[in-house]
N, C-alpha and C positions, 0 to 999 in steps of 0.2 A: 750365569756368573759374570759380574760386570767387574772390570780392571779400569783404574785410570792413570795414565800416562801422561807425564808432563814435561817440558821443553823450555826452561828456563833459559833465553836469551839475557843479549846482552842490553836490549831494549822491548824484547816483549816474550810476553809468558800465554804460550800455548796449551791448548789438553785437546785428551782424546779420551771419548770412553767409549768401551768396548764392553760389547755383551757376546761372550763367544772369541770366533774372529771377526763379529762384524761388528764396523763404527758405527753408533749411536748417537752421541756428539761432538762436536769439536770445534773450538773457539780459539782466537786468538787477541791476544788486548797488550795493547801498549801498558809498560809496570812503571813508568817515570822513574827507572833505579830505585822503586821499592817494592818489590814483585812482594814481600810479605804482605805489608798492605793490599795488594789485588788479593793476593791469596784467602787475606782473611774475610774478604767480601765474598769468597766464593764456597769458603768451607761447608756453611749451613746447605747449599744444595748437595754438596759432594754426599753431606752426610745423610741424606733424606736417601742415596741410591743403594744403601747397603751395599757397599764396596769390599771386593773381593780381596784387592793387593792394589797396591801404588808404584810404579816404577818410575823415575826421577830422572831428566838429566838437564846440571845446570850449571851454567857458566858462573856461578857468581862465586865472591870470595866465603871464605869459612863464615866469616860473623853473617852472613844473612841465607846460606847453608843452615846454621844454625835456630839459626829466626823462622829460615822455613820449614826446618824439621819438627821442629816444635810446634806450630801448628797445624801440622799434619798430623800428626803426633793423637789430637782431637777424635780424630777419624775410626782411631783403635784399629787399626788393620796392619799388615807386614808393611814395610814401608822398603826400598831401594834405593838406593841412588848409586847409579851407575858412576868408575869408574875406569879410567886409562890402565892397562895393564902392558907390562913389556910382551905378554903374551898370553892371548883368550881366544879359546875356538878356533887356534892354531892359525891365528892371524897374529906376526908381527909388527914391534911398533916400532918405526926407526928412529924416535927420539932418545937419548942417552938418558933423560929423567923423562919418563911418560908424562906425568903428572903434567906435564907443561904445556899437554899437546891438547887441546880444545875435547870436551867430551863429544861433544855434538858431531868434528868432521871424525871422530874412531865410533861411532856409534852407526854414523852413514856408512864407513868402511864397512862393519861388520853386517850392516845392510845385504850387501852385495859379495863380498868375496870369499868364494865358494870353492873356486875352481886352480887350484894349483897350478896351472897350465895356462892362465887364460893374465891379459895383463888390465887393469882398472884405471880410468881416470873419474873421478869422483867430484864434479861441479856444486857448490852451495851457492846459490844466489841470494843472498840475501843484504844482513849488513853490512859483513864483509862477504868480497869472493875469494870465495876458499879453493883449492883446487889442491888434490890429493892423490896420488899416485900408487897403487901397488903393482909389484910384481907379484902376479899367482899371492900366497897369502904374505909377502912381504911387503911392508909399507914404505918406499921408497924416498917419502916427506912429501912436503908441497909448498903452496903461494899462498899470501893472503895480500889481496888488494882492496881498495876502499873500492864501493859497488859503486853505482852510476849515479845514485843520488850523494853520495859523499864528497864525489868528483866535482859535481857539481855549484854545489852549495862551497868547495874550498874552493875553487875557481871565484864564485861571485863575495865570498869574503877576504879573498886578496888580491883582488884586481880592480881597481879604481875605474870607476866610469863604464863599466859593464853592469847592467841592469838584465839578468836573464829570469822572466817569469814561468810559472811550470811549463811544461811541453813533452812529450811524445819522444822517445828515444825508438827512433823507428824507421831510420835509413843509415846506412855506410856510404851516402853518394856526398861528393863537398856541397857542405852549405852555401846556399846563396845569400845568406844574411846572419847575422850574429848569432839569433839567438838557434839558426839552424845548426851552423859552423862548430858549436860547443856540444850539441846533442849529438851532432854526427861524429863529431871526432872521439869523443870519450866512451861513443858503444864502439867504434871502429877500435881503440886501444885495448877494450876490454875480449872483445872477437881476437883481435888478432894477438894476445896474448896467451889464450886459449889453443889457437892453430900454432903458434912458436911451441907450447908443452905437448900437444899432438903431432909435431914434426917429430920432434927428438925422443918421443916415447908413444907410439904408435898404441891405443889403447881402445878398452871399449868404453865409448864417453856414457857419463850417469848424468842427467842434470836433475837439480833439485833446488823447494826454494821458491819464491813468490816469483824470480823473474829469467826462469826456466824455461817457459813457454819461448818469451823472448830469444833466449841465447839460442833457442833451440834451433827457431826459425833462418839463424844465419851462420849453422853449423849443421845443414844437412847431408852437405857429404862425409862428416861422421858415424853418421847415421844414429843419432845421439837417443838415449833412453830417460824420456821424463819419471819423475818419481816424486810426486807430491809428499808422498807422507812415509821418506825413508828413516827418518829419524826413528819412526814409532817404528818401525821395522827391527830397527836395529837392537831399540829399547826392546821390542818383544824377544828377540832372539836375545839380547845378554839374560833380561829376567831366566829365559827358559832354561839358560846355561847355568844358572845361580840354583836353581831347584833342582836338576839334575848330579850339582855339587852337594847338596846338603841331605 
C-alpha cells in the first residue's frame, strides 16, 4: 500500500512515498512560487503508483491551496492537508489563533512530543530557522530567523564594496579575511542564539532540516538529535490521528 506525503515550502516542494513504513522515494525541487506548476509535472507519475491516500502539508496561501487541491484532486484517492489545531494528540499550541503558526514547525512538534514530563526544543534548518519550544506537551512558542544563506546574501545587498562569493560556513574562530569574517560570524550568531534558548530552557535539542548536520556539529554538548525527515513523521502521525477520528 503506497502513501505519498508532501511538504510544500515556502521555496521548494518535497514528497515521500512510502510502501508500508518504508520510503521508496523522495525528492525535493525548487517550485519558483508555483509549486502547482511542479505539481502538475509530477502528477502522471504519482498516478502510474496506485496511490493509497495523500497527506499534505503547505505553507502557501488558500488560492494556491486551492490550485493544488485540485490537481491532486486527478489522482482520485483521500486527499489531507494538515492543519494547526489549538489542541491534537494532546499537544498544545500557544498561539492565541493557531492558524497562524507555520504547519510544517506544529507538524515537527507533533513529531516528537510524546512524553508529558520531558521538555522539547525543536530546530528547522532550513529557509528559515525556526526554533520551537515545548513543555511536556505544551508549546511554549518560538524564533524564526533568517538561515545562513539569508544572512548572507542581505549582508552583500546592503553593504557597498563587499564582494562575498560562495564559501563553507564551517568555523566559530575570527576570520582572517573578509570574506572568512562574514561566514564565521553569522554561524557563530546563529550557534550562539541557539545556546542563549538552551540556557533559559534547558531542553532535549531535535535538529532538522538540510543544515542540521551542521548545527549539530557545534552543539555537541546538547547532545543534539538529528531527524532528516521529521516532517513526514509528523505528517504520518496527524493522518493516523485523522483515521482513528473518523
Amino acid at each position: 500500500m503506497k502513501n505519498l506525503w508532501l511538504d510544500i515550502g515556502n521555496t521548494r516542494l518535497k514528497y515521500w512515498i512510502t510502501e508500508n513504513t518504508e520510503i521508496i522515494e523522495h525528492a525535493a525541487e525548487l517550485h519558483l512560487q508555483s509549486p502547482a506548476e511542479l505539481l502538475l509535472g509530477l502528477v502522471q507519475h504519482f498516478k502510474a503508483l496506485d496511490l493509497h491516500q495523500i497527506g499534505v502539508s503547505s505553507v502557501q496561501d488558500k488560492k494556491n491551496n486551492d490550485r493544488i487541491l485540485k490537481i491532486l484532486k486527478f489522482l482520485n484517492v483521500p486527499i489531507t492537508f494538515a492543519q494547526v489545531h489549538a489542541e491534537y494528540q494532546g499537544l498544545r499550541c500557544a498561539y492565541e489563533d493557531p492558524s497562524k503558526l507555520g504547519i510544517d514547525r506544529w507538524l515537527q512538534m507533533l513529531a516528537v512530543a510524546h512524553d508529558p514530563k520531558q521538555q522539547y526544543c525543536v530546530i528547522s534548518c532550513g529557509t528559515a530557522l525556526t526554533i520551537d519550544l515545548c513543555n511536556g506537551m505544551q508549546h511554549l512558542g518560538g524564533y524564526i530567523l533568517p538561515n545562513l544563506y539569508l544572512q548572507r546574501d542581505s549582508l552583500i545587498q546592503n553593504t557597498k564594496g563587499i564582494k562575498i562569493p560562495d564559501a563553507s560556513f564551517d568555523e566559530l574562530s575570527p576570520g582572517k579575511n573578509t570574506i572568512d569574517a562574514v561566514h564565521h560570524g553569522i554561524l557563530l550568531s546563529l550557534v550562539s542564539t541557539i545556546e542563549k534558548v538552551l540556557e533559559k530552557y534547558p531542553s532535549k535539542l531535535i535538529l532538522t532540516g538540510g543544515d542540521a548536520p551542521l548545527f549539530a556539529k557545534y552543539l555537541i554538548k546538547y547532545q543534539p538529535e538529528v531527524e532528516q525527515d521529521l516532517l513526514l513523521k509528523g505528517l504520518q502521525n496527524y493522518l493516523s490521528h485523522q483515521e482513528a477520528l473518523v
